[in-house]
C-alpha positions in Angstrom: 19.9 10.1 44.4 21.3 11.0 41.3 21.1 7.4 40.1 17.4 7.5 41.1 16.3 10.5 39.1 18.4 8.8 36.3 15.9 5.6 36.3 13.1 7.2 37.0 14.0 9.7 33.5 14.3 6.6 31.8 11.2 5.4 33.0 9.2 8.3 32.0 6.6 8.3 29.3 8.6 9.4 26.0 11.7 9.1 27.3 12.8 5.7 25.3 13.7 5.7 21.7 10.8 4.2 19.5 11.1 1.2 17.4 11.8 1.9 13.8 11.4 0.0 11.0 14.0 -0.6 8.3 12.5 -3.5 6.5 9.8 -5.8 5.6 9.0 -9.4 3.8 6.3 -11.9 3.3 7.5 -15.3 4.6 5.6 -18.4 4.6 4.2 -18.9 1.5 0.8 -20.8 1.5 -2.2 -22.1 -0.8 -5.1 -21.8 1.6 -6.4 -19.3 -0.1 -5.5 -20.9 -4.0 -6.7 -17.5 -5.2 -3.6 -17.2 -7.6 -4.0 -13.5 -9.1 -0.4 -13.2 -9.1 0.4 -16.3 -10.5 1.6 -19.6 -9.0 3.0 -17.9 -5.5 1.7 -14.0 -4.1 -0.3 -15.6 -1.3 1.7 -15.4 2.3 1.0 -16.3 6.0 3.6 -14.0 7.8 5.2 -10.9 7.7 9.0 -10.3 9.2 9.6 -6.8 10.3 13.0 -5.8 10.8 13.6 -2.8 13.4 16.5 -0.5 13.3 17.7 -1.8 17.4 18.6 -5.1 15.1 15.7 -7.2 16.2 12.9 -8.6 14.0 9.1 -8.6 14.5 7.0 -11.7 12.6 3.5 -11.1 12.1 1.5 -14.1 11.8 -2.1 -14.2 10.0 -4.9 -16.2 11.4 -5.9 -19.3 8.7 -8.9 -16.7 7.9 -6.1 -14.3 6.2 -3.0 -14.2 4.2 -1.3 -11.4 2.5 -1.8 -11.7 -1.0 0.9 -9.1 -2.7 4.3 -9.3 -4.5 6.1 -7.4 -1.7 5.5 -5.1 1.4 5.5 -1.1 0.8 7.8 1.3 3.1 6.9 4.7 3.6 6.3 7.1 6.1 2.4 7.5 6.3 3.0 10.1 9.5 5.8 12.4 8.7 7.8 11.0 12.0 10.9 9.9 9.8 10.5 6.5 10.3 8.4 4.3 7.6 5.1 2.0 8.3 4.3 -1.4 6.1 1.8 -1.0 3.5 0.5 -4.5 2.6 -2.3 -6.0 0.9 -4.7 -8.8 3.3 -7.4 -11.4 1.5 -9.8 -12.7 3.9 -10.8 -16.6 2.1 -14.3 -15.3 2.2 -14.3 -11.4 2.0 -11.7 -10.6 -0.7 -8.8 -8.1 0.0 -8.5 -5.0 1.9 -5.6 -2.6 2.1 -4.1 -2.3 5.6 -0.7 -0.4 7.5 1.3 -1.9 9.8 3.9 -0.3 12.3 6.0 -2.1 14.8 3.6 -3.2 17.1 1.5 -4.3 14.6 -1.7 -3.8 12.6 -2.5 0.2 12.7 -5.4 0.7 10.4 -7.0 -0.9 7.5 -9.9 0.1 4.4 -13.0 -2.8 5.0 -12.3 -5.7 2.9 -14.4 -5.6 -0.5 -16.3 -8.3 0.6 -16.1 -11.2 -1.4 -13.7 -14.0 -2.2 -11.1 -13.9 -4.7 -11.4 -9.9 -5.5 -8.2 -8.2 -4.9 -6.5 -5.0 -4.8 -3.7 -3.6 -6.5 -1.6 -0.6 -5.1 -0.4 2.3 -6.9 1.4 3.8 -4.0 1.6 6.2 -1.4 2.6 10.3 -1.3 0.7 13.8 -0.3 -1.6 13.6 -3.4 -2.6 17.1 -2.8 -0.5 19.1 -0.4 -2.5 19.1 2.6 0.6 17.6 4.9 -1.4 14.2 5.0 -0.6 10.9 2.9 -2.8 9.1 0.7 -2.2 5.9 -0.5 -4.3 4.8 -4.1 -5.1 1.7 -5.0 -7.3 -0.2 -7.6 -10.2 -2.1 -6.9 -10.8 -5.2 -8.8 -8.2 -4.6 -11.7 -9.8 -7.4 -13.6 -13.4 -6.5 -12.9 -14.3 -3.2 -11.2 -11.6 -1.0 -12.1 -11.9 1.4 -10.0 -9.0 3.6 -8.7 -9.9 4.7 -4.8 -7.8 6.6 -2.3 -7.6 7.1 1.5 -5.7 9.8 3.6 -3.7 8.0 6.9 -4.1 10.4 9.5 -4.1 10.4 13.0 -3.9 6.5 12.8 -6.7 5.9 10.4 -7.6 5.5 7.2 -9.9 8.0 5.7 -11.6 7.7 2.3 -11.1 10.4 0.1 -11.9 9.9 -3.9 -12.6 7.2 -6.3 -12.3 7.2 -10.4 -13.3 4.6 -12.5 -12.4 3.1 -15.5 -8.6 2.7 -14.9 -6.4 -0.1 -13.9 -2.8 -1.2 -13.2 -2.7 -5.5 -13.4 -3.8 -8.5 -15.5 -4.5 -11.8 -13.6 -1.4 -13.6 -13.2 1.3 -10.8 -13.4 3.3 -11.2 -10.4 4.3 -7.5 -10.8 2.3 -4.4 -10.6 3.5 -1.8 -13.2 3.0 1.8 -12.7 2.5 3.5 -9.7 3.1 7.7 -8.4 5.4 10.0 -10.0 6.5 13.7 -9.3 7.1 15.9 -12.3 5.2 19.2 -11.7 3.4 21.2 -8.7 1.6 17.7 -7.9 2.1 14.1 -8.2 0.1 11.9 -10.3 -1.0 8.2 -10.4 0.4 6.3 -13.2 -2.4 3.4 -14.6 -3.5 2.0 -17.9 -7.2 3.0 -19.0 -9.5 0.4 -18.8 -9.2 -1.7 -22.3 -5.3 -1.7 -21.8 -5.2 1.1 -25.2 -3.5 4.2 -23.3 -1.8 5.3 -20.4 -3.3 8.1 -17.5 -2.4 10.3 -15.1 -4.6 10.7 -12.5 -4.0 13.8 -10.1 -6.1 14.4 -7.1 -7.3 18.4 -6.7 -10.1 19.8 -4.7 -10.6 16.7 -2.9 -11.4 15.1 -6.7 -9.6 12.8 -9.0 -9.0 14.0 -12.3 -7.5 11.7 -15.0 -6.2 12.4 -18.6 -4.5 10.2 -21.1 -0.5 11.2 -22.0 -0.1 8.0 -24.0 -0.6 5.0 -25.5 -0.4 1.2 -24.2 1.7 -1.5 -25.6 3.0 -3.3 -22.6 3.4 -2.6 -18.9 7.3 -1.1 -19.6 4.9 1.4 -20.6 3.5 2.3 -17.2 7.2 2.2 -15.6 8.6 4.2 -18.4 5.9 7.0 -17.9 7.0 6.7 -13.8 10.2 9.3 -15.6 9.4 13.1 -16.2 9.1 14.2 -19.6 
């Protein structure tokens, strides 16, 4: 009998450890798409998860999708302790859309921006303004639009919360993305460039709006990694 309850504890809903991850990496490099934002390469077909019981999850895209990015983002988007994959995916004919991944796969993801070749470039991910939930920022059409949006994960979803234009964070064929979130006083703030590529912002997001301001000027993107460090 005691061996009976045993299994049937095991059994119950809860009762087994979840799958965490502890890693992440495009693999298969492709050239359906040909989009080349990020140079010769950025442009992948898979995505290899690896999960803290020593196994490994692949993710494989449909020809309709690859993940165009330099590398996957780790964080924890839920506050559970364990981190989801923050990637970017270009559909050939709808342009990129920001999407989350856990270990069972694709959890939420912002609409694509709905045409080819326009991408996305991410800033990152933290509790922009203290209200327990994470938003992740990214920009919209670096080259073009320049438009710096956020969403709030929460209860699975993705949930659009502010925009700010005139900013940006990459230059076609960079196959890095300079910048990104930084923690220096009672809120964090988005490091980009201002559109023109002349100064540097911070961008802090308060009363459910984004509010930028210029702390210096831009000579090259070590600029935007070197303002990442607290004055």
């Amino acid at each position: 009998m005691r061996g009976l309850a045993l299994i049937a504890a095991l059994l119950l809903p809860g009762t087994a450890a979840a799958q965490a991850i502890t890693a992440a990496n495009y693999t298969d490099p492709t050239d359906r798409y040909g989009h080349r934002v990020l140079g010769a390469g950025g442009e992948w077909g898979a995505l290899t998860l690896n999960l803290d019981d020593g196994t490994t999850r692949r993710v494989t895209l449909p020809d309709t999708l690859v993940f165009e990015d330099i590398a996957p983002r780790l964080a924890d988007l839920d506050g559970d302790g364990a981190a989801e994959v923050i990637v970017v995916e270009s559909s050939l004919r709808e342009g990129a859309r920001l999407a989350v991944y856990g270990p069972g796969g694709r959890i939420a993801a912002t609409p694509h921006i709905g045409r080819r070749n326009r991408w996305l470039a991410p800033v990152g991910a933290a509790d922009l303004d203290g209200d327990g939930h994470v938003e992740i920022a990214y920009i919209d059409r670096p080259h073009l639009a320049q438009v710096l949006r956020v969403w709030r994960f929460r209860d699975g979803a993705l949930t659009h919360v502010a925009d700010a234009s005139s900013l940006t964070n990459h230059k076609i064929g960079w196959d890095f993305i300079p910048g990104g979130i930084r923690h220096c006083g009672d809120a964090p703030e988005m490091i980009t460039a201002v559109s023109g590529w002349s100064q540097i912002a911070a961008t802090r997001l308060d009363g459910g709006a984004l509010m930028s301001a210029p702390i210096a000027a831009y000579r090259g993107p070590e600029d935007l990694d070197a303002a990442l460090t607290c004055p």
